[in-house]
C-alpha positions as CSV (number, residue, x, y, z in Angstrom):
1,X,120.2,158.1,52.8
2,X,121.0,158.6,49.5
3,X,118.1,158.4,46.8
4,X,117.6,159.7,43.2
5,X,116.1,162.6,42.8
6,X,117.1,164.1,46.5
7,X,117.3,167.7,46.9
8,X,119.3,169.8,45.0
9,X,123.5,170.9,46.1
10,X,126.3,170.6,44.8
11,X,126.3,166.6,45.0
12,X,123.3,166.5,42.5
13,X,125.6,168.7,40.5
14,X,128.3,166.5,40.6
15,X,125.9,163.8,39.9
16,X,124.5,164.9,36.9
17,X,127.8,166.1,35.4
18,X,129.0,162.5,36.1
19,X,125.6,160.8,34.3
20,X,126.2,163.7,31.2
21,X,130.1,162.4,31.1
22,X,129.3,158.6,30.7
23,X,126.1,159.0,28.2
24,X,129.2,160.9,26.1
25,X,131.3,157.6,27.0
26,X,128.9,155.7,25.7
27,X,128.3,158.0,22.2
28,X,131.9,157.8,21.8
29,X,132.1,154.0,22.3
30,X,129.4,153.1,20.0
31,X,130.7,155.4,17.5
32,X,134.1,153.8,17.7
33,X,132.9,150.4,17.5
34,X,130.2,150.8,14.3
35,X,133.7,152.6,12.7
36,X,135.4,149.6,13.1
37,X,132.6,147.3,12.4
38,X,132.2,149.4,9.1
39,X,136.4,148.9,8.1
40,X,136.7,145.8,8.9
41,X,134.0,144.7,7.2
């Protein structure tokens, strides 16, 4: 019922707003961790 790619709505929307929020997540968690990394060293 529910593949990728489906037709558009507001639940593709949602969908890709979620996907944009965790590749930011992620940024933010690598950046955070090569900080660290960098003053702990």
């Amino acid at each position: 019922m529910m593949g990728m790619g489906g037709a558009g709505g507001r639940d593709a929307d949602r969908r890709r707003r979620l996907v944009a929020a965790l590749v930011v997540l992620a940024m933010i968690l690598a950046a955070a961790a090569t900080i660290l990394s960098i003053a702990l060293a």
